[in-house]
C-alpha positions as CSV (number, residue, x, y, z in Angstrom):
1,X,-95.5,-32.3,-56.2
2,X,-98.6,-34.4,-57.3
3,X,-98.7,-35.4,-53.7
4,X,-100.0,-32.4,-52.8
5,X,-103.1,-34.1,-54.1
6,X,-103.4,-37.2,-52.3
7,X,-103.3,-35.2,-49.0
8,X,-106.7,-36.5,-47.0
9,X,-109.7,-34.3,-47.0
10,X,-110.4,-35.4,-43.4
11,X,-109.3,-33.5,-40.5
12,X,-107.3,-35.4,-37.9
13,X,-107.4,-31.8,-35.9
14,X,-111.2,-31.3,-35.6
15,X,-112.4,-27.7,-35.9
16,X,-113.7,-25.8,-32.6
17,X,-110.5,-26.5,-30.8
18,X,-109.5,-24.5,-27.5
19,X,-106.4,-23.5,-28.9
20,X,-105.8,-19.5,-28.9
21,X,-106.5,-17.1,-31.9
22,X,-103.7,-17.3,-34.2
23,X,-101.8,-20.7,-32.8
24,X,-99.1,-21.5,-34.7
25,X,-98.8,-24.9,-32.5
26,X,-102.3,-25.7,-33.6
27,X,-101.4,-25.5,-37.2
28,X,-98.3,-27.4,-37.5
29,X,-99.9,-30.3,-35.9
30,X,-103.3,-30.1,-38.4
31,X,-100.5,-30.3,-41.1
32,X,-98.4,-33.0,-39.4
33,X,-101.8,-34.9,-39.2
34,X,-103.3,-34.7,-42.6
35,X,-99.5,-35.0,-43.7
36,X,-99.0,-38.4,-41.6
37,X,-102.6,-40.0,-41.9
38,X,-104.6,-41.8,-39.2
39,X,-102.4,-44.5,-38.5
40,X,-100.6,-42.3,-35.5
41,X,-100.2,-42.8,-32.2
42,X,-99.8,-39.5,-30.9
43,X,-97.9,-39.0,-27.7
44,X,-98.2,-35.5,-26.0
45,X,-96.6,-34.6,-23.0
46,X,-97.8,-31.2,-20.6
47,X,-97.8,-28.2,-22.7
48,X,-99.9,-25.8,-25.1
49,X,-101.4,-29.4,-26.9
50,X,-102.8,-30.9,-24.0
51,X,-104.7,-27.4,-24.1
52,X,-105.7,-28.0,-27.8
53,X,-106.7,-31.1,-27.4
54,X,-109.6,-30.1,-25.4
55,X,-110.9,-31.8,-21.5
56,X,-113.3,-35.1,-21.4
57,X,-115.6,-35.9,-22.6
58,X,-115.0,-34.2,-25.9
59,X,-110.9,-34.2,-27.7
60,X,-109.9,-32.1,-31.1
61,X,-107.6,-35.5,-31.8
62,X,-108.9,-37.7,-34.3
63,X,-106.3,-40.2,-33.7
64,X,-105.4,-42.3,-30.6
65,X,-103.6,-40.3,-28.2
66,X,-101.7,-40.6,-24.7
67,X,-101.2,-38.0,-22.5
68,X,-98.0,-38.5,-20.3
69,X,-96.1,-36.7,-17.6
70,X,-93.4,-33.8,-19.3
71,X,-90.3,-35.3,-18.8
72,X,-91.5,-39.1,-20.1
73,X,-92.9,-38.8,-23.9
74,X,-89.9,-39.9,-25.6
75,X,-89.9,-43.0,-23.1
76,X,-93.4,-43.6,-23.1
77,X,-92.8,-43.2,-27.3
78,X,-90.5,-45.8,-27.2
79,X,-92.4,-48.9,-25.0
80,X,-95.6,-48.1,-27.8
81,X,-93.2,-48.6,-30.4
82,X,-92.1,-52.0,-29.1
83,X,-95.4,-52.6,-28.0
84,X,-96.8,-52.1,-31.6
85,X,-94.1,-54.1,-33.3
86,X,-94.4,-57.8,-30.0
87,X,-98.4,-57.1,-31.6
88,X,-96.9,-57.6,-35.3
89,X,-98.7,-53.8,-36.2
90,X,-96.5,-52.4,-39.3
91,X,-98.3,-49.5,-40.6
92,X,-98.7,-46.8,-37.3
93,X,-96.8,-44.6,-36.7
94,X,-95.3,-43.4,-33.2
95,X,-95.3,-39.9,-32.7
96,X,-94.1,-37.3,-29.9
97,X,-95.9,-33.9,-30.4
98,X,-93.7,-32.0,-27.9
99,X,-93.2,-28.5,-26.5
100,X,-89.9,-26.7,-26.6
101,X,-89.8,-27.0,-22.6
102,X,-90.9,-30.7,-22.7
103,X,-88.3,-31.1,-25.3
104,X,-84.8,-29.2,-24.5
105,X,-85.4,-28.9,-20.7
106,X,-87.2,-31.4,-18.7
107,X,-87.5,-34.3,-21.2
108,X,-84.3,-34.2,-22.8
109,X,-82.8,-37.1,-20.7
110,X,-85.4,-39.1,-22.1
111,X,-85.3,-37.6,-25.7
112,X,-81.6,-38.3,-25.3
113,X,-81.7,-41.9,-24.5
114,X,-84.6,-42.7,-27.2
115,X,-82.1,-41.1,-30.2
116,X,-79.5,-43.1,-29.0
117,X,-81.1,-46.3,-28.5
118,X,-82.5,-45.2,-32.0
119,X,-86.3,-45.8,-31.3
120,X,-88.5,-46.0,-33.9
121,X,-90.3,-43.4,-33.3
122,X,-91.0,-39.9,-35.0
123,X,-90.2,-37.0,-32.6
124,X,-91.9,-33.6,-33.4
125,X,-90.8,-30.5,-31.1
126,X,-93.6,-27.3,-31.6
127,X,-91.4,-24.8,-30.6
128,X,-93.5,-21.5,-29.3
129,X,-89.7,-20.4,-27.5
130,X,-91.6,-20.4,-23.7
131,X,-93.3,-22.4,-21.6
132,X,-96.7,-21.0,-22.9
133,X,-98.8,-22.7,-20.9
134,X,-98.0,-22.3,-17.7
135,X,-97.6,-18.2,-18.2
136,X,-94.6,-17.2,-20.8
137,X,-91.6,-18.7,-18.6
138,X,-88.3,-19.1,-20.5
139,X,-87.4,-22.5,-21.7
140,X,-84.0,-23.4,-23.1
141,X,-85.2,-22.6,-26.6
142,X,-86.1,-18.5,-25.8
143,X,-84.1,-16.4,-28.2
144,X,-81.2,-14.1,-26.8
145,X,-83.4,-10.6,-26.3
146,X,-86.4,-12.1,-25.6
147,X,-89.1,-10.9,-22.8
148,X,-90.4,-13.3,-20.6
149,X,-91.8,-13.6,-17.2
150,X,-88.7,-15.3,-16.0
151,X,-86.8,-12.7,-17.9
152,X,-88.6,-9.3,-17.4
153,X,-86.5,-7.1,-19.1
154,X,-85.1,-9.7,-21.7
155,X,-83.1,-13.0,-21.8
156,X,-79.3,-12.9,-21.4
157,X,-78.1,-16.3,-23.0
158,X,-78.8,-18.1,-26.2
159,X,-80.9,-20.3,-27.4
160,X,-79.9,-23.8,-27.7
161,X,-79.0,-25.6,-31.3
162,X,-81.4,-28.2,-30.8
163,X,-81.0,-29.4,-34.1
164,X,-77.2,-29.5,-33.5
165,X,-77.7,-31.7,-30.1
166,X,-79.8,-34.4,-31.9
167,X,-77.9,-34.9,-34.8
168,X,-74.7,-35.3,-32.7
169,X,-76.7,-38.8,-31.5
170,X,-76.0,-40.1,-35.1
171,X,-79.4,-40.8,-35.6
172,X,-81.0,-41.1,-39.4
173,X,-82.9,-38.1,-40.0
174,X,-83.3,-34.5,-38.0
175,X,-84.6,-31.5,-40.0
176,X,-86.3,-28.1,-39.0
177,X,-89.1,-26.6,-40.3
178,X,-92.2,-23.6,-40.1
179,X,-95.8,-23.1,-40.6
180,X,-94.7,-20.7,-43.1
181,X,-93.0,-22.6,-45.5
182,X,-96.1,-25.8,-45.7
183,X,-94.4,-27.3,-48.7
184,X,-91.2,-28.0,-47.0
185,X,-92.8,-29.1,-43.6
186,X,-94.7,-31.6,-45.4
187,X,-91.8,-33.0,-47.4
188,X,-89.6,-33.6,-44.7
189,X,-92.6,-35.1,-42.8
190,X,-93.1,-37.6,-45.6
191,X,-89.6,-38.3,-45.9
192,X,-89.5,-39.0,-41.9
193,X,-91.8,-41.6,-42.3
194,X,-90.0,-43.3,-44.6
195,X,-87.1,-44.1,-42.6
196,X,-87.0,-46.7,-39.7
197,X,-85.2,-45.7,-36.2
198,X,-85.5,-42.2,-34.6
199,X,-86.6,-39.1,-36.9
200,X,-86.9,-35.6,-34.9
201,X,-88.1,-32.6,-36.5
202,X,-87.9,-29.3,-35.0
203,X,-91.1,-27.1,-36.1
204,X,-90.8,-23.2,-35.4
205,X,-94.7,-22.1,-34.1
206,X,-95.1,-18.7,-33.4
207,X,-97.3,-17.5,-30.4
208,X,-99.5,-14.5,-30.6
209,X,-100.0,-14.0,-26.4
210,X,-96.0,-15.0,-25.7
211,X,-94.7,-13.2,-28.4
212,X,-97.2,-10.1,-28.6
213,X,-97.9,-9.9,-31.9
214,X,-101.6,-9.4,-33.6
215,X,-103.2,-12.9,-34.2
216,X,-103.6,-12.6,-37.9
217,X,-99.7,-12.3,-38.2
218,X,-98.9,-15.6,-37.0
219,X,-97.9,-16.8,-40.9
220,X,-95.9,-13.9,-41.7
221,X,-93.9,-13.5,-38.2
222,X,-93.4,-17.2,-39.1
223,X,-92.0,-16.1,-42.8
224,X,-89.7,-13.3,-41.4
225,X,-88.2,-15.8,-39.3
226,X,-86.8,-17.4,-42.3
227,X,-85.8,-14.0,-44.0
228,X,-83.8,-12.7,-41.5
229,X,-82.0,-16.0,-40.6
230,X,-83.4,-16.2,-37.1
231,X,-84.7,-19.9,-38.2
232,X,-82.8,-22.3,-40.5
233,X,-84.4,-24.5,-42.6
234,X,-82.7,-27.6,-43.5
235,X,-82.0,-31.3,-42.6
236,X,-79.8,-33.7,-41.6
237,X,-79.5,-37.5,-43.3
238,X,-76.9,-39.7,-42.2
239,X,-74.9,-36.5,-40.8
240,X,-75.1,-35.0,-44.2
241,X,-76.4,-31.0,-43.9
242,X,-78.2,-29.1,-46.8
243,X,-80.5,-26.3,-46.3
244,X,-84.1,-26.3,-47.8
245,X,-86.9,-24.1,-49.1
246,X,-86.6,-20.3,-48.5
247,X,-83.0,-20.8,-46.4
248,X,-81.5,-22.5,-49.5
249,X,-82.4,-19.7,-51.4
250,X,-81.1,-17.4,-49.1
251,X,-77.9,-19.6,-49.3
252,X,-77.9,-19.3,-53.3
253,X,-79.2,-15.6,-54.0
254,X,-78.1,-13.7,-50.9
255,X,-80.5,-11.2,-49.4
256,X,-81.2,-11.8,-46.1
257,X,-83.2,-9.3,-44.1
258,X,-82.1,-7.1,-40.7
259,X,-83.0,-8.8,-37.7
260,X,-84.5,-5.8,-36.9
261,X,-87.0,-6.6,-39.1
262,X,-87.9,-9.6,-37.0
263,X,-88.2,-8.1,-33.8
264,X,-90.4,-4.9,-34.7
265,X,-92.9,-7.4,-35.5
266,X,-92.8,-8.4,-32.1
267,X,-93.1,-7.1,-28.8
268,X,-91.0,-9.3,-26.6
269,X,-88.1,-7.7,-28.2
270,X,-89.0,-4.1,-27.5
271,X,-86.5,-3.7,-24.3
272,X,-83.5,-4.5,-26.6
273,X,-81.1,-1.7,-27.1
274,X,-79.3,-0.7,-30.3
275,X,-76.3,-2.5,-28.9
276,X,-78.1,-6.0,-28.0
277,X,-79.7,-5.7,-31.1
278,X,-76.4,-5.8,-32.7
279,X,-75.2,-8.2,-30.2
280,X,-78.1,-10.8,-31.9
281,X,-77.4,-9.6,-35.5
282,X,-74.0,-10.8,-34.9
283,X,-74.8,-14.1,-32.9
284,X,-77.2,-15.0,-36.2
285,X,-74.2,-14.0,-38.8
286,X,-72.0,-16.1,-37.1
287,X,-74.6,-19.1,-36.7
288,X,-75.4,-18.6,-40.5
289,X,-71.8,-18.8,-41.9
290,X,-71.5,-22.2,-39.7
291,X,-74.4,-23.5,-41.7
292,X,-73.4,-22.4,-45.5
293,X,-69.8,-23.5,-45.3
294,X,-69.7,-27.0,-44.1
295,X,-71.8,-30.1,-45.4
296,X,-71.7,-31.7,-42.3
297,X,-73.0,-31.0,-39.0
């Protein structure tokens, strides 16, 4: 991974942000953007990143970026990519840095069309499992169990298989991906930018205030994520499946941890009972054998 090396030194997020203690948003896009360069457009609708991003005069974004209403980005993605390539411009890169609620709920019409008419653009969805932003609402991307305001005691329904929805739109590339596993975040990032039509990557970013956990422990709530199977890491080329980093080797060796584990770490599980915890152990068991068997999706 000699790569690793060529990484810039410059900061594309600038430090001093407004972003909270511990943002796991605000990492995964300081990644993305030392990952991807400065040759980005960034679109971002309403949500936690118009919030990092900072109020005029000053901006954290040290690329060009439009702000757009929540239910357009994929849209608005899509006219800038044509745009770019009417003006003969070959080396930027178009890129939606969404929130889950922008995302599954209110701009998945427009996410929907963009994968189908196979835009060239590269679609990044932070997913912090609420509408953050507005005050910890549930978006179609909460967990089963979880506390919200919209769910005060917990949330009764599933969350949605993103991943699943996209690649079903036959586009090239879809993969998943956590601040906790860098390595593999910034592989499939470079591998999205090597392929032309629509890319969409789906980057779990936990949320110290939503999800009530101590700010230093953003990383390793991240981690058990992964460990327990509550987040799969893998992709999806040309509707070919394979798991990567820490999930493959979950997949090879075995070993994954209690979801228990996951939600101690956590308060916005502590209304569960012993029978909804079981209820989630088994939704994840079920969701994990779908993804070891097959090699499609």
């Amino acid at each position: 991974m000699s790569w690793i090396k060529r990484l810039p030194l410059e900061e594309y997020l600038l430090p001093g942000n407004p972003s909270c203690s511990g943002c796991g948003a605000a990492l995964a896009l300081r990644i993305a953007l030392k990952t991807l360069g400065p040759n980005v457009v960034l679109i971002v609708p309403a949500g936690c990143a118009v919030v990092i991003q900072g109020s005029l005069p000053k901006t954290s974004f040290n690329v060009p970026t439009l702000n757009v209403p929540f239910a357009s980005a994929a849209s608005v993605a899509q006219g800038v990519a044509a745009a770019l390539k009417v003006k003969g411009v070959k080396d930027t890169h178009v890129v939606c840095w969404a929130g889950d609620g922008a995302t599954s709920d209110i701009g998945l019409s427009a996410l929907s069309g963009a994968a189908q008419r196979n835009a060239n653009i590269l679609y990044i969805c932070y997913d912090n499992e609420a509408y953050m932003n507005t005050g910890i609402q549930a978006s179609g991307l909460t967990p089963y169990g979880a506390w919200t305001t919209t769910t005060p005691r917990m949330k009764e329904w599933p969350k949605k298989n993103l991943g699943h929805i996209m690649s079903a739109h036959g586009v090239p590339y879809v993969a998943t991906a956590t601040i906790s596993s860098p390595l593999d975040y910034i592989e499939k990032l470079r591998k999205a930018m090597r392929y032309e039509g629509f890319r969409f990557i789906h980057v779990l970013t936990p949320c110290p205030p939503g999800w009530r956990f101590p700010t230093e422990k953003t990383v390793e709530v991240a981690r058990l994520a992964v460990e327990t199977g509550m987040w799969i890491l893998y992709e999806v080329e040309e509707g070919k499946l394979r798991l990567t980093g820490p999930s493959k080797r979950l997949m090879d060796r075995g070993g994954r941890k209690p979801v228990i584990e996951y939600l101690k770490a956590q308060g916005r599980f502590s209304n569960l009972t012993e029978e909804e915890v079981a209820n989630l152990q088994k939704m994840i068991d079920d969701l994990w054998n779908r993804y070891i068997r097959p090699d499609t999706i």
